[in-house]
N, C-alpha and C positions, 0 to 999 in steps of 0.2 A: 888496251885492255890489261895487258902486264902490270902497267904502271896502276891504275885500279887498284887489284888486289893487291898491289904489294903497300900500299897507300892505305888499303883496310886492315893488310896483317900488322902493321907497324901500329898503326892504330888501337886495334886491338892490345897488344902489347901492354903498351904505355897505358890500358886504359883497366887493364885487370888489378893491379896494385890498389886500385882507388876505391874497388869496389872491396877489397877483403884487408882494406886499412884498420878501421878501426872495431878490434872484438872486447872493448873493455871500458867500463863505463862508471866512475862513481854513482855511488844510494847512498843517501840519508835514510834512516827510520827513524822518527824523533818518539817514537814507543816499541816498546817489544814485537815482532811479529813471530807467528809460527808460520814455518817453511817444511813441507813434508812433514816430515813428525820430529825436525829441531824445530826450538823458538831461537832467536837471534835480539840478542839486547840490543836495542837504540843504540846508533850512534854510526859511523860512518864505514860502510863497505866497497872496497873494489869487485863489481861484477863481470865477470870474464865468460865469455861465450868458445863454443869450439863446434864445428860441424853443421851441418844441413838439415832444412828440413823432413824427413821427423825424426832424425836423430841428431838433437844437438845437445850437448852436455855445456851444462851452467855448473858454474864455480864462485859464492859469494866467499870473499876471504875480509875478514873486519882489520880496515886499519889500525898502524900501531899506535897507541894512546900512550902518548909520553907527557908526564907532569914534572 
């Protein structure tokens, strides 16, 4: 029985990183949208997540546009 749980704590372990890997996500807008009361120009964003539901805080930040 020892062996058991200590076979599910390890498990557990190893298995939480996988679930809170990835909080960050490319967007396209290939038109303007309005988000709250900004509009956001077309064109490419990094969307970043933080927290649980129902308090999670969103972050779009626009990549950099280098010509």
């Amino acid at each position: 029985m020892k062996r058991f749980f200590a076979f599910a704590f390890i498990l557990a372990l190893v298995s939480i990183p996988a679930f809170a890997a990835n909080k960050a996500a490319p967007v396209r807008f290939s038109s303007a949208v309005t988000v709250g009361s900004s509009t956001l120009l077309a064109g490419d964003y990094k969307l970043t997540y933080d927290g649980t539901a129902p308090n999670v805080h969103v972050t779009l930040v626009q990549k950099d546009v280098s010509h």
